[in-house]
C-alpha positions in Angstrom: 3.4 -13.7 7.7 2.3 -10.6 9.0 -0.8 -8.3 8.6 -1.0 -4.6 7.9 -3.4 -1.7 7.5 -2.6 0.4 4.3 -4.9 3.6 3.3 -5.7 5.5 0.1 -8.5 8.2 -0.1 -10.5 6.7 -2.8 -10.8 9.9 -5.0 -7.1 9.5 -4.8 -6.6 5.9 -5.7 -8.9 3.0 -4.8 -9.6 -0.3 -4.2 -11.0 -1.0 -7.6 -8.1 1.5 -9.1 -6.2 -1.3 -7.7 -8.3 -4.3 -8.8 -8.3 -2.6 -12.6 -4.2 -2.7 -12.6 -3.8 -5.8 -11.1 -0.7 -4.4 -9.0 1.0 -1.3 -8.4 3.7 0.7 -5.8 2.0 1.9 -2.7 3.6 4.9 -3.2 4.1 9.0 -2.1 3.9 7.9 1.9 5.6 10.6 3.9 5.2 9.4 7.5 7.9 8.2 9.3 6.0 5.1 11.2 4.2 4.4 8.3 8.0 4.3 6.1 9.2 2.1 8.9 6.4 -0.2 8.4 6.9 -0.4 5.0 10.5 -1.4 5.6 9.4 -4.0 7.4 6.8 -5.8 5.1 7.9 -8.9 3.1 6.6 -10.9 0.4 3.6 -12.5 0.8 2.4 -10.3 4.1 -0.9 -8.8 3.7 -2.8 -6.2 3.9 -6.2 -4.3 4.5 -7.3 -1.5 2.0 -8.8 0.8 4.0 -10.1 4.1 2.2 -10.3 6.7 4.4 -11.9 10.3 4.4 -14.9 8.8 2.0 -16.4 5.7 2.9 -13.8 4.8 6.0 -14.4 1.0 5.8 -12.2 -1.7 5.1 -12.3 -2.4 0.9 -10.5 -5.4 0.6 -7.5 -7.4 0.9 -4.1 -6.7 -0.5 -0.7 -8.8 -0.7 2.1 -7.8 -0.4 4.1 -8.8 -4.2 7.4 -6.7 -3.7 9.5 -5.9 -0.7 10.7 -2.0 0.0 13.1 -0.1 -3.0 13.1 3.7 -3.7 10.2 5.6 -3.7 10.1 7.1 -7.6 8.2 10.1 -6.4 11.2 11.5 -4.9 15.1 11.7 -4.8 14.9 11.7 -1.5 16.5 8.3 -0.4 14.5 8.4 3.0 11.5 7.0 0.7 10.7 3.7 0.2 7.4 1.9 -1.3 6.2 -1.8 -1.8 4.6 -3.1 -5.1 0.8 -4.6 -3.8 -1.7 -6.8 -5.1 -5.5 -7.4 -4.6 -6.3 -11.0 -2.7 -9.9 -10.6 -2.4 -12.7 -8.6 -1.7 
């Protein structure tokens, strides 16, 4: 298993946004290390929510609940995403 650090601006999407759907894409990520990471994130890795810009502290914990598939905020097939989950707080 490994460990990751994935961000969000919390007027953007949140922790609690997060907590509210149960699970959603960790989508719209246009950096090429941060794509590569992606890549390389399996089932079951995890994660720490970190909101930057407002806040900048560690939220929570995420898993990891779907490996990397097409970004559907772009054609562009240089794109990926993963699905996440909250673990804890």
């Amino acid at each position: 298993m490994n460990y990751w650090l994935m961000k969000s601006e919390p007027d953007v999407f949140s922790y609690d946004d997060l907590v509210k759907k149960g699970s959603e894409h960790w989508d719209g990520v246009r950096n090429y290390t941060a794509r590569n990471n992606m890549r390389a994130m399996k089932k079951g890795d995890k994660a720490l929510f970190y909101h930057s810009n407002i806040g900048k502290a560690v939220i929570g914990i995420i898993t990891i609940v779907k490996e990397a598939y097409q970004d559907p905020t772009t054609d562009e097939i240089a794109w990926v995403c993963v699905d996440v989950a909250p673990k804890e707080n």
